[in-house]
Backbone as CSV, one residue per row, in Angstrom:
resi,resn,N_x,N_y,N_z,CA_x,CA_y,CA_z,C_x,C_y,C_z
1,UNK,23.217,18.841,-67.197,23.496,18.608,-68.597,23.024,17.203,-68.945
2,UNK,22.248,17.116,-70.053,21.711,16.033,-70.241,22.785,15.419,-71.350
3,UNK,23.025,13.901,-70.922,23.831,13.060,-71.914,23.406,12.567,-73.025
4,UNK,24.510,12.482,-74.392,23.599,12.141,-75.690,23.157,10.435,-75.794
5,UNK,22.884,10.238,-76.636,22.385,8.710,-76.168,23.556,7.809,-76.823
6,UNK,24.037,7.022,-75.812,24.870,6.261,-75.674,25.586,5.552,-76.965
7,UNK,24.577,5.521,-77.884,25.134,5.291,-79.285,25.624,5.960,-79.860
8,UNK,25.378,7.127,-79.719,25.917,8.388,-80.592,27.066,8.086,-80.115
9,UNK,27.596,8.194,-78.941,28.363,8.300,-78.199,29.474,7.543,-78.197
10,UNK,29.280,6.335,-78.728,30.106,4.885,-78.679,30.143,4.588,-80.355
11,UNK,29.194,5.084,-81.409,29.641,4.720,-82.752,30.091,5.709,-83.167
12,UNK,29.805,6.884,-82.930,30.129,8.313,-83.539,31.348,9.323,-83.028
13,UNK,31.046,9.871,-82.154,31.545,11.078,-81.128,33.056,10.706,-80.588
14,UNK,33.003,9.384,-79.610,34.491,9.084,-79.649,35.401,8.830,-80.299
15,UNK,35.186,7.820,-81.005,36.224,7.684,-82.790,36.494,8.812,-83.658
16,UNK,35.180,9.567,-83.582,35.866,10.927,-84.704,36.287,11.648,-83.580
17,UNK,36.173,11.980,-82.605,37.351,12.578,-81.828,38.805,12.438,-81.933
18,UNK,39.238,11.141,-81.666,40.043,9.964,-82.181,40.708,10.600,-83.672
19,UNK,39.797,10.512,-84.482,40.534,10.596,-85.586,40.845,12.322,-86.047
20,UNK,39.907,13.094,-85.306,40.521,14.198,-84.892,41.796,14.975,-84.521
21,UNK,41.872,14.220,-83.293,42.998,13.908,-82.820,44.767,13.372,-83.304
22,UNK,43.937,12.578,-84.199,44.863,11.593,-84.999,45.644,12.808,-86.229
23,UNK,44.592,13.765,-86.897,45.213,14.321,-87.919,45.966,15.486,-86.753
24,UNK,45.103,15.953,-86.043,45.967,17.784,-85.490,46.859,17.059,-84.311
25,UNK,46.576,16.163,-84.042,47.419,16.165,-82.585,46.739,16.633,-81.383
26,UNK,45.874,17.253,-81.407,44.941,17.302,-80.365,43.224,18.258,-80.663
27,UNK,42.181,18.197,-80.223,40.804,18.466,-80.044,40.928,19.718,-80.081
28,UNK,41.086,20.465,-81.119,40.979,22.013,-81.797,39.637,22.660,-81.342
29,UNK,39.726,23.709,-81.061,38.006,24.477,-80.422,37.609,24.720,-82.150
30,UNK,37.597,24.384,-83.253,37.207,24.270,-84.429,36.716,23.181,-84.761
31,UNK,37.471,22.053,-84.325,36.995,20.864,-84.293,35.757,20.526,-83.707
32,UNK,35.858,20.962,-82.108,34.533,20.694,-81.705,33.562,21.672,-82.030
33,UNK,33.383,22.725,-82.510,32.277,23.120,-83.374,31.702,22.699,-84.309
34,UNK,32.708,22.171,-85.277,32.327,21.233,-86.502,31.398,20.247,-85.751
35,UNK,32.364,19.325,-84.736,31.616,18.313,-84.402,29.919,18.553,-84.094
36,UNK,30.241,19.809,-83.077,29.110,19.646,-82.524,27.493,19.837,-83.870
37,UNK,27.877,20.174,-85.158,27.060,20.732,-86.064,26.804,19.712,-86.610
38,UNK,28.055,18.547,-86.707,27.748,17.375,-87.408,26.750,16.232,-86.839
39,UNK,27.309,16.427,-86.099,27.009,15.185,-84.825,25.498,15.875,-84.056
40,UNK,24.887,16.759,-84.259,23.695,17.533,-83.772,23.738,17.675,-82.039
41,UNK,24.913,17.801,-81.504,25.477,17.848,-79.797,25.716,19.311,-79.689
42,UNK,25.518,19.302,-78.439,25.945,20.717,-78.076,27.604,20.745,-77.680
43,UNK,28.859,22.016,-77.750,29.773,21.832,-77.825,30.007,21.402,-76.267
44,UNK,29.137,21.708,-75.150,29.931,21.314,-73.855,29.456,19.642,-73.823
45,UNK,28.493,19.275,-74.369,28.464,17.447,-74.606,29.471,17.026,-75.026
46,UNK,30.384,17.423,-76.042,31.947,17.052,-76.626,33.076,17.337,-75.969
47,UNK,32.787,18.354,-74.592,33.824,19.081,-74.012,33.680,17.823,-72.929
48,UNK,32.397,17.899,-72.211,32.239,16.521,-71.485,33.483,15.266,-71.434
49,UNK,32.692,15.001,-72.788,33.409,13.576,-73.664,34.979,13.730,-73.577
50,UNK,35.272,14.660,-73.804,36.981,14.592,-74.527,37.799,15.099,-72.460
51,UNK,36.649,15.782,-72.252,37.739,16.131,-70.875,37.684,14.799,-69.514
52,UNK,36.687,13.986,-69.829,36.068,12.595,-69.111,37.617,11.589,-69.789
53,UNK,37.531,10.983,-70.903,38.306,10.680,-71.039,40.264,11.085,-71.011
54,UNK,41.068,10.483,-70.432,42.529,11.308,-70.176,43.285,11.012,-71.419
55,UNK,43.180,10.611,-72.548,43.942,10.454,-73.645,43.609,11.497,-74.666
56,UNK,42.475,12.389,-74.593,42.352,13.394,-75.518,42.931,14.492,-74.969
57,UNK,43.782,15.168,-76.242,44.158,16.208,-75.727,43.534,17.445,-76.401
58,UNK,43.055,18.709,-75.492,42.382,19.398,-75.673,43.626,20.709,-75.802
59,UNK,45.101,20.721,-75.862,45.781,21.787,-76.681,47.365,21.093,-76.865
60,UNK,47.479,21.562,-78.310,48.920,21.370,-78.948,49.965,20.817,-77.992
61,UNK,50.167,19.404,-78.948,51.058,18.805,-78.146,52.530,19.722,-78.584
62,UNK,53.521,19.424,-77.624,54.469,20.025,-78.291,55.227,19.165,-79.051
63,UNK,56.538,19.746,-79.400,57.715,19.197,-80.711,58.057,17.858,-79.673
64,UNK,58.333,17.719,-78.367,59.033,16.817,-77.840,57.503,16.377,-76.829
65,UNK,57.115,15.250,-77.026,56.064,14.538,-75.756,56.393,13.803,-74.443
66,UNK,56.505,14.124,-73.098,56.859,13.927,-72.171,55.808,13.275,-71.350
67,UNK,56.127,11.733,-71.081,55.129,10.915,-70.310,55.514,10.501,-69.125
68,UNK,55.028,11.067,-68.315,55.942,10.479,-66.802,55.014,9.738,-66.459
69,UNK,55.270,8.173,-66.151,54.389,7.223,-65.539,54.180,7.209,-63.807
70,UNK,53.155,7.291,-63.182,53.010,7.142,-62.046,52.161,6.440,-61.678
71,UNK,52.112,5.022,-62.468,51.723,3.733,-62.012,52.535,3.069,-60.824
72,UNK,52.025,2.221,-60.064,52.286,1.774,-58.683,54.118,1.822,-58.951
73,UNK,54.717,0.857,-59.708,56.537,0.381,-59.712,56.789,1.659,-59.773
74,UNK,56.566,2.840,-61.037,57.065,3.822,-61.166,56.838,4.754,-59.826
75,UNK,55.747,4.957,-59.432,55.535,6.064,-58.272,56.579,5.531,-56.851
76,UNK,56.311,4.087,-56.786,57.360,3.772,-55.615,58.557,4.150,-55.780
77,UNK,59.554,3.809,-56.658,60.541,4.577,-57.523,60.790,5.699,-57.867
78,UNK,59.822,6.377,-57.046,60.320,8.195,-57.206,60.279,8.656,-58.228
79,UNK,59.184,8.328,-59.188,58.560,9.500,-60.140,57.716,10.047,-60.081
80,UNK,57.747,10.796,-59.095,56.716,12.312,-58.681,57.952,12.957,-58.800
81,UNK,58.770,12.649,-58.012,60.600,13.594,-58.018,60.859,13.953,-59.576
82,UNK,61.046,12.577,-60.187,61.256,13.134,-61.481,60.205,13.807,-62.247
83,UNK,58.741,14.196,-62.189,57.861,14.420,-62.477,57.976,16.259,-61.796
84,UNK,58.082,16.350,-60.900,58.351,17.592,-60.168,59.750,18.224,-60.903
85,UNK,60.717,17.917,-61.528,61.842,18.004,-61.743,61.168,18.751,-63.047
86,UNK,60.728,17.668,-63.796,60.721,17.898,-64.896,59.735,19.531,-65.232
87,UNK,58.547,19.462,-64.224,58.087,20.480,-64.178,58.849,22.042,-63.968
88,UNK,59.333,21.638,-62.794,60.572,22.839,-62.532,61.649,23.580,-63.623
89,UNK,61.788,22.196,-64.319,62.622,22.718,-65.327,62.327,23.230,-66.789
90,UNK,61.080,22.967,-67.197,60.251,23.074,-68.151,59.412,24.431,-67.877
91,UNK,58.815,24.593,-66.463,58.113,25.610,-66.096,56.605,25.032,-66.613
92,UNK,56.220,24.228,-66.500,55.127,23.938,-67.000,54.583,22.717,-65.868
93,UNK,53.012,22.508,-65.924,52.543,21.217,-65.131,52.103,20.526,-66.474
94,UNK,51.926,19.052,-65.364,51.139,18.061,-66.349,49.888,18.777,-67.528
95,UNK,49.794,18.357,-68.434,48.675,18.800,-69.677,48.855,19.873,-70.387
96,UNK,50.173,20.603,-69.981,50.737,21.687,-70.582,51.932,21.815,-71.605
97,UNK,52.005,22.587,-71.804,52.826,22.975,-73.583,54.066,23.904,-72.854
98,UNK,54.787,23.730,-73.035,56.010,25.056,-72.984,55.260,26.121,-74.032
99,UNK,55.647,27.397,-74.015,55.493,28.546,-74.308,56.050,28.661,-75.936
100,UNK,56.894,28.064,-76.088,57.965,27.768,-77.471,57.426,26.706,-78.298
101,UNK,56.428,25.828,-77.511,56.236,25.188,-78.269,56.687,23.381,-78.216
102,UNK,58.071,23.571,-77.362,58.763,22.120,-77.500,58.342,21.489,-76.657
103,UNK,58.204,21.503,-75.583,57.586,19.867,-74.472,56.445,20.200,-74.440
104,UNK,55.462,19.100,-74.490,54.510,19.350,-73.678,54.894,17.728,-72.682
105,UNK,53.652,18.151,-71.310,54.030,17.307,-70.054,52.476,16.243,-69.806
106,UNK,52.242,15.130,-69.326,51.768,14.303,-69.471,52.029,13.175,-68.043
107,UNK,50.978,12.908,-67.214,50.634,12.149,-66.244,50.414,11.288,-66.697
108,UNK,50.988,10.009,-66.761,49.808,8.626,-66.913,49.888,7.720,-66.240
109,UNK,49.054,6.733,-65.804,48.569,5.841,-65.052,49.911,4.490,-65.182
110,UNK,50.451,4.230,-66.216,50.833,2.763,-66.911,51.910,3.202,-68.079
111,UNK,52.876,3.014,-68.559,53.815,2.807,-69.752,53.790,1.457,-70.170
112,UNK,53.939,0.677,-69.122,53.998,-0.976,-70.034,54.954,-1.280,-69.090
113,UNK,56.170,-0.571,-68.778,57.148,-0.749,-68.627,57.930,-0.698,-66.773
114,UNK,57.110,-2.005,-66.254,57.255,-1.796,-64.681,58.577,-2.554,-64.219
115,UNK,58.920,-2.918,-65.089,60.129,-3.653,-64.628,61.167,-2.640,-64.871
116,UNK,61.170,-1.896,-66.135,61.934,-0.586,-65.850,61.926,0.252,-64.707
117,UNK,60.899,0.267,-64.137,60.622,1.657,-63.044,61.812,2.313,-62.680
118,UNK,61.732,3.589,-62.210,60.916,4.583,-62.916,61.086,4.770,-64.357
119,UNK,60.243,4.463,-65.031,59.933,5.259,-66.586,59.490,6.562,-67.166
120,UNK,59.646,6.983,-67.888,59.447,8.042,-68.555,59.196,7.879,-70.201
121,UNK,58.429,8.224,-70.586,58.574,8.378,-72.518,58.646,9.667,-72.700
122,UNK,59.197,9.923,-73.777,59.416,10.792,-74.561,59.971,10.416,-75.762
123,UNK,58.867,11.438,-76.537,58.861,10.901,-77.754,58.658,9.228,-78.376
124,UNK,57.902,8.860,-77.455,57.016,7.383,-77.783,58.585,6.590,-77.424
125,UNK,59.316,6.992,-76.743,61.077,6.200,-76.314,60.502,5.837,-75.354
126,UNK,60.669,4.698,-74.343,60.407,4.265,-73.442,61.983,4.608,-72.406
127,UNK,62.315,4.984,-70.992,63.035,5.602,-70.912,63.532,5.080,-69.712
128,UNK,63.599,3.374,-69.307,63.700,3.329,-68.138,64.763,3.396,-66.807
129,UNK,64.756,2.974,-65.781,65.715,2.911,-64.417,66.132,4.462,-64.923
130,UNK,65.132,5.111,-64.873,65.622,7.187,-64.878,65.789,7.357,-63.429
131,UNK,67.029,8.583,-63.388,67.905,8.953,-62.347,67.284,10.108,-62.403
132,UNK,67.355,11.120,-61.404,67.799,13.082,-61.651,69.184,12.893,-63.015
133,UNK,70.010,12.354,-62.732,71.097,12.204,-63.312,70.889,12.329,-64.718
134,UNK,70.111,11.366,-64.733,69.751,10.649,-66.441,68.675,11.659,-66.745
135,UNK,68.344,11.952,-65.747,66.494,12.875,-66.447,67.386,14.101,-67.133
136,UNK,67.900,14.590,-65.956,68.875,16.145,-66.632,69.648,16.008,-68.285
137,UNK,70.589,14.605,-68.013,71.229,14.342,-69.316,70.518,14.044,-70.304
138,UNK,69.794,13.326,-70.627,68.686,13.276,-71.307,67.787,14.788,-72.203
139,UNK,67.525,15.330,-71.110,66.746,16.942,-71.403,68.196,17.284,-72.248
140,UNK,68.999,17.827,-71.178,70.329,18.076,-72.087,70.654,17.998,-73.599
141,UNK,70.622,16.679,-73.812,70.727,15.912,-75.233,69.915,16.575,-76.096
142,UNK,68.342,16.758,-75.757,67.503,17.356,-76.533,67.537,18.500,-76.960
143,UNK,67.952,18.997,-75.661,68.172,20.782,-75.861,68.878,20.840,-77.183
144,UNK,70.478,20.275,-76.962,71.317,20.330,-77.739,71.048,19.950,-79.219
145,UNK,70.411,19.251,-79.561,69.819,18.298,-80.739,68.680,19.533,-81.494
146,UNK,67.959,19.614,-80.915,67.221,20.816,-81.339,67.996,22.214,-81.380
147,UNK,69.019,22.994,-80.834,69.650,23.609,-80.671,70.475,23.690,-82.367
148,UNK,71.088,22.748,-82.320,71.474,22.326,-83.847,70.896,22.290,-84.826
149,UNK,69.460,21.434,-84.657,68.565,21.615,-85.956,68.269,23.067,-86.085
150,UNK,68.308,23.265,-85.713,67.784,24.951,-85.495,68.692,26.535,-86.059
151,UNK,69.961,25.889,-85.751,70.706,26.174,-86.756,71.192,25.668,-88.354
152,UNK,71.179,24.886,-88.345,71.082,24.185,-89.621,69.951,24.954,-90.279
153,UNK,69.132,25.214,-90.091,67.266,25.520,-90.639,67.918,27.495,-90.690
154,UNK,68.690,27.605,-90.503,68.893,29.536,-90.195,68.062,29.576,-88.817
155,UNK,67.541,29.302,-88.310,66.989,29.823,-86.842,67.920,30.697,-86.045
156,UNK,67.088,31.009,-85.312,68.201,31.440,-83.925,69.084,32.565,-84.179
């Protein structure tokens, strides 16, 4: 596969990805068709681009965003455990959506937040010194919180 030329690439293609991104929440297979018509690329040159870089997301984030950090403080600190946990309990791996819609799950390198270790975000919360304890209570809370809105709205 031949690469587009580096300008395209760096004034064009990544930023409107970006701002792509920015309105849906993640890189729509509509989107990159458009793109690819606008931008005169073929769609696996954009598939390239967006799957090369780890901050684009290529399907629907969910209602609740789940960031488990496994930067050096956090990983020493046993967040793969909580990372495995969270999977188990969600039924889902990293880059994935629950089925309903509400979590999606998320690997990253760094939070900011190493003096917390282990961290977690959700919902852009920074979440630190997380237990099993705290991870469970936490989920808990949400369940419950949404559980409620949900009635309130007639749901359910």
């Amino acid at each position: 596969m031949q690469a587009p030329p580096t300008d395209q690439l760096h004034s064009k293609l990544i930023p409107m990805l970006q701002e792509i991104q920015e309105r849906l929440g993640y890189i729509a297979p509509e989107a990159v068709e458009w793109l690819a018509k606008e931008l005169k690329l073929s769609e696996q040159e954009i598939y390239g681009v967006a799957t090369f870089y780890n901050f684009f997301r290529l399907n629907p984030p969910g209602r609740h965003e789940i960031r488990v950090c496994l930067g050096t403080a956090c990983h020493v600190q046993g967040n793969e455990k909580l990372l495995d946990t969270i999977c188990e309990r969600l039924g889902i791996q990293p880059g994935e959506t629950t089925p309903d819609g509400r979590y999606s799950l998320e690997r990253v390198a760094c939070v900011g937040a190493c003096a917390l270790a282990p961290a977690i975000v959700i919902d852009d919360e920074v979440h630190g010194r997380m237990t099993q304890r705290a991870l469970q209570r936490l989920l808990d809370k949400i369940d419950r919180e949404d559980e409620e809105a949900m009635k309130k709205r007639g749901e359910k």
